[in-house]
The first five atom37 places (N, CA, C, CB, O) and aatype in JSON, in Angstrom:
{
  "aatype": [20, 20, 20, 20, 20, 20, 20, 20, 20, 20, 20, 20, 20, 20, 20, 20, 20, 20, 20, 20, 20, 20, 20, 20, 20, 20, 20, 20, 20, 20, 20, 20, 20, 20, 20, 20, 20, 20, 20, 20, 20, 20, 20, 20, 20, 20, 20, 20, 20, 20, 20, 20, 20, 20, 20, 20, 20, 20, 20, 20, 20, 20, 20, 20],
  "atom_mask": [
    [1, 1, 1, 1, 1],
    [1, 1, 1, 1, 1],
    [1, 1, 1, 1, 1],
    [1, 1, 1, 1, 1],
    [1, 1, 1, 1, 1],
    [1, 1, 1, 1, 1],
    [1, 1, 1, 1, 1],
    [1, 1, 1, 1, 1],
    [1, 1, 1, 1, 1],
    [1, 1, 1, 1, 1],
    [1, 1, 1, 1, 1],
    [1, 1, 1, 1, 1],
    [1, 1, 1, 1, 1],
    [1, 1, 1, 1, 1],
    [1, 1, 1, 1, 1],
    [1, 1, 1, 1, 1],
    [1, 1, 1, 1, 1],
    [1, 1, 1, 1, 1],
    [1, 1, 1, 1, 1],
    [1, 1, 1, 1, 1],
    [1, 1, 1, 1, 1],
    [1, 1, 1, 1, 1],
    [1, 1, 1, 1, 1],
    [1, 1, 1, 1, 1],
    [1, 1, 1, 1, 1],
    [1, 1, 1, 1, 1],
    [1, 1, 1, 1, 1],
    [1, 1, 1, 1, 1],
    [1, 1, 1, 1, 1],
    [1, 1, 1, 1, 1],
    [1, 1, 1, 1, 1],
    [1, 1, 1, 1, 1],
    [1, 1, 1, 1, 1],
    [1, 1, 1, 1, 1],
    [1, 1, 1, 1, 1],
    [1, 1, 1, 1, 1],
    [1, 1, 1, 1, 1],
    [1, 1, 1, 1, 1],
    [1, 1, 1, 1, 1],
    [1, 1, 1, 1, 1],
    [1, 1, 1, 1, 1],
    [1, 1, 1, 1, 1],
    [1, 1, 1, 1, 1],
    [1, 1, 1, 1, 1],
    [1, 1, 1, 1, 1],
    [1, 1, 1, 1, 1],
    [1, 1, 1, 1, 1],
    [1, 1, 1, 1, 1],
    [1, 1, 1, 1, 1],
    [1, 1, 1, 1, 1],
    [1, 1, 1, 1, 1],
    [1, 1, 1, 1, 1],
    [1, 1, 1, 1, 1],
    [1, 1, 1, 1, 1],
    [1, 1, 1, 1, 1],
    [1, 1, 1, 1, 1],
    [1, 1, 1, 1, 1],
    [1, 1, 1, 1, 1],
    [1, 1, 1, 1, 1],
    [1, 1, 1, 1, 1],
    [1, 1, 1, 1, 1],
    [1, 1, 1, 1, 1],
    [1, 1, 1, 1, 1],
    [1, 1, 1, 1, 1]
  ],
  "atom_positions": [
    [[-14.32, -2.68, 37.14], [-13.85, -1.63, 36.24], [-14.09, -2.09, 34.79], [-12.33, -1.32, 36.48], [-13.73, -3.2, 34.42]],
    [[-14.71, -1.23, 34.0], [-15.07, -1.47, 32.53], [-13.73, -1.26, 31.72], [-16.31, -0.41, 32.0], [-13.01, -0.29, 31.95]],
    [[-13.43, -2.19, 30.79], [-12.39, -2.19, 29.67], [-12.83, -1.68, 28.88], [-11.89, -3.23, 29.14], [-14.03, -1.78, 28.64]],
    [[-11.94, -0.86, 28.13], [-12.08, -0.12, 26.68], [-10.91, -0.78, 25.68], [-11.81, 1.73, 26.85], [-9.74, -1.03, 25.98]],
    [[-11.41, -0.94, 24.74], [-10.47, -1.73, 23.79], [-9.99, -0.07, 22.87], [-11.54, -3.31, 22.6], [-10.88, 0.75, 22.64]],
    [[-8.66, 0.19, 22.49], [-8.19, 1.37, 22.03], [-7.16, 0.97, 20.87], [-7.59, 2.22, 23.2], [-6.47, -0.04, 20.99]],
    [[-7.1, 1.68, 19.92], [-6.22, 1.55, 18.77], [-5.47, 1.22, 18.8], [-5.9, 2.19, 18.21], [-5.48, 0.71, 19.92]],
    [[-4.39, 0.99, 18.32], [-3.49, 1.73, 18.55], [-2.48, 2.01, 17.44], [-3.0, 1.27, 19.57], [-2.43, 1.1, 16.62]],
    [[-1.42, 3.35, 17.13], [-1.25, 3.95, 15.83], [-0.19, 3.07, 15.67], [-1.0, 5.56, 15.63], [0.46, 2.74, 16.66]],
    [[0.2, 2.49, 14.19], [0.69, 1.66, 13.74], [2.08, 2.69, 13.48], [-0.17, 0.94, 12.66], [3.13, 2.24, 13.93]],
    [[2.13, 3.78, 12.91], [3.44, 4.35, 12.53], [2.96, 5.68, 12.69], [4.1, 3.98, 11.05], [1.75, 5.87, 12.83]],
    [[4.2, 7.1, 12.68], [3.89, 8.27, 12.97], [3.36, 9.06, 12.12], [4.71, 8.75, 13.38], [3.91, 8.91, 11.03]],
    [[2.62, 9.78, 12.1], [1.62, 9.89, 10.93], [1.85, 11.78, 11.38], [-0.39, 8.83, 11.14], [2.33, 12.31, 12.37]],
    [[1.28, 12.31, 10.17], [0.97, 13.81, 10.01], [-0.47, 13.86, 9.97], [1.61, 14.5, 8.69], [-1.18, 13.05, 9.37]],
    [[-0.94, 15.03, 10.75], [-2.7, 15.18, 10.58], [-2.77, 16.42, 9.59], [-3.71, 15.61, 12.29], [-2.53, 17.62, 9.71]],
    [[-3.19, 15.62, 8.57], [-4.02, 16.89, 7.81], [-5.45, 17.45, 8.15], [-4.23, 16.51, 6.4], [-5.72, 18.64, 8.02]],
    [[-6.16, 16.7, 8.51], [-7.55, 17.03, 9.0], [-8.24, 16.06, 9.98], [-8.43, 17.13, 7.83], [-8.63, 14.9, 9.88]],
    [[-8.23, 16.82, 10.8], [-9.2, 16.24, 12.21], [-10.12, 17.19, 12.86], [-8.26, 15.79, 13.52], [-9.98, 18.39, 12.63]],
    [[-11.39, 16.62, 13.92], [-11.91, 17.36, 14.68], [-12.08, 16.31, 16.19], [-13.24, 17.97, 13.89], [-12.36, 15.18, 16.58]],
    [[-11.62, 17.84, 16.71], [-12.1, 17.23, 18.48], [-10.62, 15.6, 18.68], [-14.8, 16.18, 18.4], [-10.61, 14.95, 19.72]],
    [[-9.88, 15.37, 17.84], [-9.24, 14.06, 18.25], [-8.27, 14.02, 19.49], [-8.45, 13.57, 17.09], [-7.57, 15.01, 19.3]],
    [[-7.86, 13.44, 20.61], [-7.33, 12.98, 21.34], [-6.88, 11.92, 21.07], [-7.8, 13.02, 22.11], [-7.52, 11.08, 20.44]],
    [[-5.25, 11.67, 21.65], [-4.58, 10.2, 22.06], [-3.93, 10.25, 23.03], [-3.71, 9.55, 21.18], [-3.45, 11.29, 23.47]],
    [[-3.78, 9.11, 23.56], [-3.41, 8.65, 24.63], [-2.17, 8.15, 24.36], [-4.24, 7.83, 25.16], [-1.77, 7.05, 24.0]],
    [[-1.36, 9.79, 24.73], [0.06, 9.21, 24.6], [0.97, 8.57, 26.15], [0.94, 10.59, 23.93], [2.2, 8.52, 26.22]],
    [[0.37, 8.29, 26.84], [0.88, 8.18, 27.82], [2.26, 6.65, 27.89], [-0.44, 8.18, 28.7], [3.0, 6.48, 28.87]],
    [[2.28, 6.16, 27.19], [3.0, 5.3, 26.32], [4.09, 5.72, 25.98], [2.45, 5.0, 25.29], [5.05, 5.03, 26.33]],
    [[4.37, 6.99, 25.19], [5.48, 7.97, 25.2], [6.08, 8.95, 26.23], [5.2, 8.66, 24.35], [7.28, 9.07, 26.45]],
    [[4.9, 9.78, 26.95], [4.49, 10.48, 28.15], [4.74, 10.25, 29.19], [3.54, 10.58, 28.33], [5.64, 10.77, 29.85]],
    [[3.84, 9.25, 29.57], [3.75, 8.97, 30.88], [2.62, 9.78, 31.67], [5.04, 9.19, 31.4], [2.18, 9.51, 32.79]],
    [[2.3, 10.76, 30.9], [0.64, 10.95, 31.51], [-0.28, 10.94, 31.19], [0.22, 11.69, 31.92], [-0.48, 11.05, 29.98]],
    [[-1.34, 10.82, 32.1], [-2.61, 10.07, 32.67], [-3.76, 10.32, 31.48], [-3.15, 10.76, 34.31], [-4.54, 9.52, 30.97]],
    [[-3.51, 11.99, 31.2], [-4.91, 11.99, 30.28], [-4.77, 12.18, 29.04], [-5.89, 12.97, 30.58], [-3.58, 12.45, 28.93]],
    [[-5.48, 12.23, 27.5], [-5.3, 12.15, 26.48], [-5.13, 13.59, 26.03], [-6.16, 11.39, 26.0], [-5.84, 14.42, 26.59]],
    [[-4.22, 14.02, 25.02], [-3.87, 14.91, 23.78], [-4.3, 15.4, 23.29], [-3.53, 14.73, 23.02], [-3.79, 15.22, 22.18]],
    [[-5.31, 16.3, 23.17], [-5.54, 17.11, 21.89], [-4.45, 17.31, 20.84], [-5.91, 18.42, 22.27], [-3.24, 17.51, 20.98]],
    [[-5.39, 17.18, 19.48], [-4.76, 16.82, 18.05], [-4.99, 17.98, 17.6], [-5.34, 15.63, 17.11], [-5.76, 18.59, 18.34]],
    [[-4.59, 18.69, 16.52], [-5.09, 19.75, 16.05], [-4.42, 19.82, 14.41], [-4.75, 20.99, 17.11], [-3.81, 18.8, 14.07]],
    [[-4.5, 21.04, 13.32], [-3.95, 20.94, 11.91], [-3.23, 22.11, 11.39], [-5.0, 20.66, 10.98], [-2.8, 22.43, 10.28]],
    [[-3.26, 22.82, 12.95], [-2.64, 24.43, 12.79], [-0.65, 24.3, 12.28], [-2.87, 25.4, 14.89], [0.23, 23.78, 12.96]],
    [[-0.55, 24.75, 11.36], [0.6, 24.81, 11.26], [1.79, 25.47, 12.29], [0.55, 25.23, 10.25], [1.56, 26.47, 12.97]],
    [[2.67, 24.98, 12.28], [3.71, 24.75, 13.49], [5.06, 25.57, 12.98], [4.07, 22.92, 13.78], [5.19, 25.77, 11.77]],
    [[5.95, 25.98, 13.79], [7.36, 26.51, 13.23], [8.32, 25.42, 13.18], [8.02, 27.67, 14.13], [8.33, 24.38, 13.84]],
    [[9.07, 25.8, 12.35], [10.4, 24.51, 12.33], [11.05, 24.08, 13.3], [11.55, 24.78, 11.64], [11.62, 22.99, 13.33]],
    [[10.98, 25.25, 14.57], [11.26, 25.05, 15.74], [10.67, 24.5, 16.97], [11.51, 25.83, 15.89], [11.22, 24.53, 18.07]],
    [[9.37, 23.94, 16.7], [8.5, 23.4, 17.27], [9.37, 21.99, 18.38], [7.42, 23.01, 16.0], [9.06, 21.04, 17.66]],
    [[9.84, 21.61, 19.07], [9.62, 20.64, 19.5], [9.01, 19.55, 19.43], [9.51, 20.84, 19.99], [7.82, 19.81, 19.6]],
    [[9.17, 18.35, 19.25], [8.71, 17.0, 18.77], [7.46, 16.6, 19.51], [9.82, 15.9, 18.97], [6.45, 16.02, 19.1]],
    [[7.77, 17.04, 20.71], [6.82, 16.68, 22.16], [5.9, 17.73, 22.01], [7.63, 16.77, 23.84], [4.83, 17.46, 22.57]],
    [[5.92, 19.08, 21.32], [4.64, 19.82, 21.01], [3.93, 19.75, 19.87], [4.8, 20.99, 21.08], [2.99, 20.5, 19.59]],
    [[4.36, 18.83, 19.19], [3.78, 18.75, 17.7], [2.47, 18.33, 17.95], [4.53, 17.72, 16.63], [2.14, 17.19, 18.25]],
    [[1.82, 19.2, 17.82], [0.11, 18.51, 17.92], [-0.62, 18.02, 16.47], [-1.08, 19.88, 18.57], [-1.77, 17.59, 16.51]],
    [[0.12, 18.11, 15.21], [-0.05, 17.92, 14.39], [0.47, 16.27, 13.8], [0.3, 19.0, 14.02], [0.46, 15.67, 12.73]],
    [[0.84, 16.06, 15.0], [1.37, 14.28, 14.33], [0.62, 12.81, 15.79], [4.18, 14.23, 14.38], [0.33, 12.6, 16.97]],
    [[0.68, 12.46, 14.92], [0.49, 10.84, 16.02], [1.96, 10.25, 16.06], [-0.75, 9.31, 15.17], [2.86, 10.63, 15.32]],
    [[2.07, 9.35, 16.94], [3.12, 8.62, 17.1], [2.49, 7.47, 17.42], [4.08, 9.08, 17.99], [1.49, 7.28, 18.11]],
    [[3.42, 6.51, 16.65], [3.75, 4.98, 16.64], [3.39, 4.49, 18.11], [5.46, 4.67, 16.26], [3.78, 5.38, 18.87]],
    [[2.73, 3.29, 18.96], [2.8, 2.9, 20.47], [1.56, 3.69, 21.02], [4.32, 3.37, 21.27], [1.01, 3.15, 21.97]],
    [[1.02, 4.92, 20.56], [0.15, 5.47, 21.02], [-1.1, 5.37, 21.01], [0.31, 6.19, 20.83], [-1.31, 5.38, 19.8]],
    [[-2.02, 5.28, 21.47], [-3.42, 4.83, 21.75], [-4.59, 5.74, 20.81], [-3.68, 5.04, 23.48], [-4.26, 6.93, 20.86]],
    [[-5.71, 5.56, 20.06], [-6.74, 6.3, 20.09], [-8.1, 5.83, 20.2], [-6.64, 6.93, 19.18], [-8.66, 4.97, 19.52]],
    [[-8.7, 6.74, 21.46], [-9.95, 6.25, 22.1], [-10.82, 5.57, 20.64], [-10.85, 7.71, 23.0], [-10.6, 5.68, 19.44]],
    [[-11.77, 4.92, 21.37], [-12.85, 3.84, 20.76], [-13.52, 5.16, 20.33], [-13.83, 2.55, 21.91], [-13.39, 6.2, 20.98]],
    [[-14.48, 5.04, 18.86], [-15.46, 5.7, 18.32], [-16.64, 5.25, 18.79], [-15.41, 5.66, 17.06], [-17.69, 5.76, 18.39]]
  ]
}
């Protein structure tokens, strides 16, 4: 099995601009495949666990 060496995010961050990004929150999660990221603004009521607009701290992002 081939190793991939992966980021990983130092603190929780806000995305102002990305394309195509995934992480591998499974660290927080617990599942298997990676996240789509996105910069669409969100309601105040959003849930923490739907915020697609932030990274979290522990979480992985694939190799470039």
């Amino acid at each position: 099995m081939a190793e991939r060496k992966l980021d990983q995010v130092a603190a929780d961050a806000r995305l102002v601009h990305t394309t195509s990004l995934e992480v591998d929150e499974s660290a927080l999660t617990g599942e298997s495949l990676p996240v789509g990221k996105h910069t669409e603004q969100l309601t105040a009521t959003t849930p923490p666990a739907e915020r697609g607009t932030m990274i979290f701290a522990g979480t992985a992002l694939p190799p470039v």
